[in-house]
N, C-alpha and C positions, 0 to 999 in steps of 0.2 A: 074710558074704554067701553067699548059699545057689546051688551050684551051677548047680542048674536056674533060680534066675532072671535067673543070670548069664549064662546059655547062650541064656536067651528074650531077651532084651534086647541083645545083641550079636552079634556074627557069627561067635564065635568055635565051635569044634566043641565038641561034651558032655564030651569029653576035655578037651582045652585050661581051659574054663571051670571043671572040677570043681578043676584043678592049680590057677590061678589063685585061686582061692576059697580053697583049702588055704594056700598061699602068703602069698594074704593074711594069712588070720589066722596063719600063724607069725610074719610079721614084728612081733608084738606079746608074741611070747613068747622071744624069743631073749635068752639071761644073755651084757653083754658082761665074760666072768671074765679076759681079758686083754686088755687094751688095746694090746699089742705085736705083736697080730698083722699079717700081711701079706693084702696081696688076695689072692695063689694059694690061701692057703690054704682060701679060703672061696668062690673066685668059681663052683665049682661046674664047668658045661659052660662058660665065659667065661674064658681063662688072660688073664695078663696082656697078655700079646703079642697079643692080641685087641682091648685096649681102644685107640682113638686118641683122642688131643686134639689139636683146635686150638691154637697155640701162640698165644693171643694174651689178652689183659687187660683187663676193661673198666674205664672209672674209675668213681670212686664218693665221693660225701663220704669223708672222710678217707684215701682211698689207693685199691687197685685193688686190683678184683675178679678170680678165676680165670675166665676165658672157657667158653664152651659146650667141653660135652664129646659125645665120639660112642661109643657101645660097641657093638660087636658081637660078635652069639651065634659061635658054633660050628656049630648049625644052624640055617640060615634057614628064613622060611616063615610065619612068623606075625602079620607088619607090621612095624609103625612105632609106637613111644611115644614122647610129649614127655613130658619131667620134666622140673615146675618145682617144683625145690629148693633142692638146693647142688651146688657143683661143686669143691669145695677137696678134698673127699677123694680125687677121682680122680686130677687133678693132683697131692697125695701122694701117690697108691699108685704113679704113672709117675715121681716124683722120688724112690720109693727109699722113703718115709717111712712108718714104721708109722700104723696107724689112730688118728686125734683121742681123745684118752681124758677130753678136755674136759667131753665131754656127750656124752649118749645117741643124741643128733642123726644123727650120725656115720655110725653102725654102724646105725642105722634108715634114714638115707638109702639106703647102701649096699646093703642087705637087702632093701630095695624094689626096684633097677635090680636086685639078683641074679633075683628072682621074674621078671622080665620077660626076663629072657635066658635062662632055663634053659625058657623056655615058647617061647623061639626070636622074639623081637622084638629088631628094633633098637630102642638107645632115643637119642634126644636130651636130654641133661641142659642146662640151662640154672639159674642163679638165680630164688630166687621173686623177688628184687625186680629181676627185669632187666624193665626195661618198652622197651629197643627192640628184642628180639628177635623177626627178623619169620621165621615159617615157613619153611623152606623143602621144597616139597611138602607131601604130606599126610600127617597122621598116621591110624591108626586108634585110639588113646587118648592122651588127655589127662588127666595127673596132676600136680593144683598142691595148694599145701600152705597159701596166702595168699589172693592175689587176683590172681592171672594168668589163672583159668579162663576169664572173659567176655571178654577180649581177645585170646585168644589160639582160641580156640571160633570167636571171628567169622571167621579166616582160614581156617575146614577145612568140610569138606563137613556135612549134617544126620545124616551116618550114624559121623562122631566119638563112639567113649564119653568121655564125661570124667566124670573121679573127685577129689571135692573128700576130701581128706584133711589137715584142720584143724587147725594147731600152736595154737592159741588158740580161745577162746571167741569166739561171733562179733561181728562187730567193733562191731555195736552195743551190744553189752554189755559188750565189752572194754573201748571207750574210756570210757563212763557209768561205769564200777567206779573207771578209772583216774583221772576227773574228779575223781570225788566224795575218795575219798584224799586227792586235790593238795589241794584246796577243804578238808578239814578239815586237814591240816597248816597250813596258811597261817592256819586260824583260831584254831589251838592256837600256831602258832609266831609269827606276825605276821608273814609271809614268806610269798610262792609260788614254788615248785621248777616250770617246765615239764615236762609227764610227757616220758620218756624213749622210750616203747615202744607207741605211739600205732596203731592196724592205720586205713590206707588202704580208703574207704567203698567196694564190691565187690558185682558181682551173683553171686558164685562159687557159692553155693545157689544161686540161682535159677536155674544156667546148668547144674549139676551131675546127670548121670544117677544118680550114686551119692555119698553123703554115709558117710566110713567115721572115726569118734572113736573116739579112746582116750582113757582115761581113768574120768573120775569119770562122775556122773549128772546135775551140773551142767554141764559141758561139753556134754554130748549137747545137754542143755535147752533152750540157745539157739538152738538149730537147728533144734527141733522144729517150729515154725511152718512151714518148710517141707513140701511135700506129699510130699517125693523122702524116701523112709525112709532114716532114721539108724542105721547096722551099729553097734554097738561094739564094740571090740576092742579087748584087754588092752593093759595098761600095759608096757611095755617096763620089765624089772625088772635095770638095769645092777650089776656086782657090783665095787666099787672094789678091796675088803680079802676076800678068800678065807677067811682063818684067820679063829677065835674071837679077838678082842683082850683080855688080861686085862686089868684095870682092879681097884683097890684102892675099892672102892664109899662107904666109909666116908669117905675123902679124898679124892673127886672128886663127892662127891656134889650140891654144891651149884653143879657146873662145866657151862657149858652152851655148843652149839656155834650159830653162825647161818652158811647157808651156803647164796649164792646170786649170780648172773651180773649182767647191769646191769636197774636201772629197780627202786634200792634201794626207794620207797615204794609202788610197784603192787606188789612184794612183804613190804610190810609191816614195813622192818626201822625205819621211824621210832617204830612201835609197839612194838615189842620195847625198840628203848634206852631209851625211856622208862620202860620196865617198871622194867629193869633200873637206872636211875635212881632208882628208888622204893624198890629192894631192894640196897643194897648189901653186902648178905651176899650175895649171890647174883653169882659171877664168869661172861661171855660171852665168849665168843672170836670173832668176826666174822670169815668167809672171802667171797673174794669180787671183784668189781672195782668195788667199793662206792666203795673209793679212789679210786678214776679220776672221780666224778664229783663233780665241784668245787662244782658249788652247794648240793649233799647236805653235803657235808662241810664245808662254811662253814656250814652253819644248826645240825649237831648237832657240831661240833665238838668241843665243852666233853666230851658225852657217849664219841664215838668213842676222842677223843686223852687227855683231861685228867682222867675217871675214872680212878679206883680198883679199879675191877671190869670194866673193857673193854679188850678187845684187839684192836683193828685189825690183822690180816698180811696183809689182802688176798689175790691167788690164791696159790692152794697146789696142785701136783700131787696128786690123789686118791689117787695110787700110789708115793707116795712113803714116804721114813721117815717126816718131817716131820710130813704128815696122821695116818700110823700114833700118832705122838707126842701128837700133838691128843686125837684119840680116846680113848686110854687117858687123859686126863687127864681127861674128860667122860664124864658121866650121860647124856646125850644132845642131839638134835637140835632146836631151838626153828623 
């Protein structure tokens, strides 16, 4: 996002807006090479002793969610943001607890609230999926990451920026992609799996001053329809293993790793065992919380548990021996 049309379009000063723009795009370029670290060390002009939380919980299908969070700069003077993201890492960083080394998520969340605080805004963190969080006052930006932006747009005045910054492709084409999957698994397998990962139908384009994707050129794509231009900005490139891992090429060569979060067939892993079903020379090692989902694993069973060439461990610390072990045993990543 280009300074000066950042500066036209908002109220912020030619300073503020040029940092901001800058800011932006590094949050797509930062290596997270240790996932041990702590907020101080990274919060910039925001110390810890700065950040407050609400102490409270909201609920949520299966258990409860970390409540809103409040952070405040060091220096004021530059407004009010709402973020709609996540709110668990902050509530870690106040209970002590190093940064999620889970996923990349984390440390991009966090990198976004750092940008808005060293530019001297309060922010309000909230969940992208909290839908009864009602304003309180007004903000001058709005940053959702889902489909918060048009609901939460309708409670602030017409001189709110808001900034769609999209974890998925958009949702029309999400779910269509993730239909069609379901629909040929059911007709390969004789069984339908409900998709797991489904995005809620949103005016978040249409409601968005600024549209900012990472990513590939397919992601951007489905958003092009829109009139509001689409920034991209780099892939956030996390770094699990620091060292070169050696590996005997010769005897691992035919070893292959799959390794991926929930909503095992919208990412393709019914595909893969299959493969691998066809090829049993060829050994998988499945990572994941692929386990965790029971109607998944009752249709490919036979493949996951009862081959010859598959190995189910489900999740595995990325930083761990264990992962390190994996890797030296494998050619690479399917």
């Amino acid at each position: 996002m280009g300074a000066e049309h950042l500066a036209e379009r908002s109220r912020l000063s030619a300073g503020a807006a040029a940092a901001l723009a800058k800011g932006l795009e590094r949050i797509g370029d930062v290596q997270l090479r240790d996932g041990r670290v702590h907020f101080h060390r990274y919060a910039g002009s925001a110390g810890l002793e700065l950040l407050q939380c609400r102490s409270q919980r909201q609920r949520r299908p299966g258990g409860l969610r970390p409540g809103p969070v409040r952070l405040i700069p060091e220096k004021h003077g530059s407004g009010r943001v709402l973020m709609s993201y996540a709110t668990k890492v902050y509530h870690d960083f106040l209970a002590g607890k190093p940064l999620d080394r889970t996923h990349v998520s984390a440390w991009q969340n966090f990198q976004i609230s750092r940008v808005f605080l060293d530019l001297g805004f309060e922010v309000d963190v909230i969940h992208f999926e909290d839908q009864d969080y009602e304003p309180a006052g007004s903000y001058d930006v709005i940053f959702d990451i889902v489909s918060n932006l048009g609901r939460l747009a309708d409670r602030q005045n017409p001189e709110t920026k808001k900034i769609l910054f999209p974890m998925f492709a958009h949702w029309s084409v999400h779910n269509l992609r993730s239909y069609i999957r379901h629909r040929s698994l059911a007709e390969r397998r004789g069984t339908a799996i409900a998709p797991k990962r489904l995005l809620k139908p949103n005016d978040s384009v249409e409601r968005a001053d600024y549209v900012l994707c990472k990513g590939g050129e397919f992601g951007r794509s489905t958003y092009a329809y829109s009139p509001t231009p689409v920034t991209p900005l780099t892939q956030p490139r996390p770094h699990a293993i620091d060292e070169f891992i050696e590996r005997d090429h010769d005897r691992c060569r035919k070893n292959f790793i799959w390794i991926g979060g929930s909503s095992a067939v919208h990412k393709g892993l019914d595909l893969v065992l299959e493969a691998f079903a066809a090829r049993p020379d060829l050994e998988l090692t499945v990572l994941g919380k692929v386990t965790e989902e029971g109607p998944f694993c009752e249709v490919y069973r036979s493949e996951l548990f009862e081959s010859g060439n598959v190995r189910a461990v489900g999740w595995v610390d990325t930083l761990s021996p264990q992962f390190r072990s994996i890797c030296a045993n494998a050619i690479g990543l399917v």
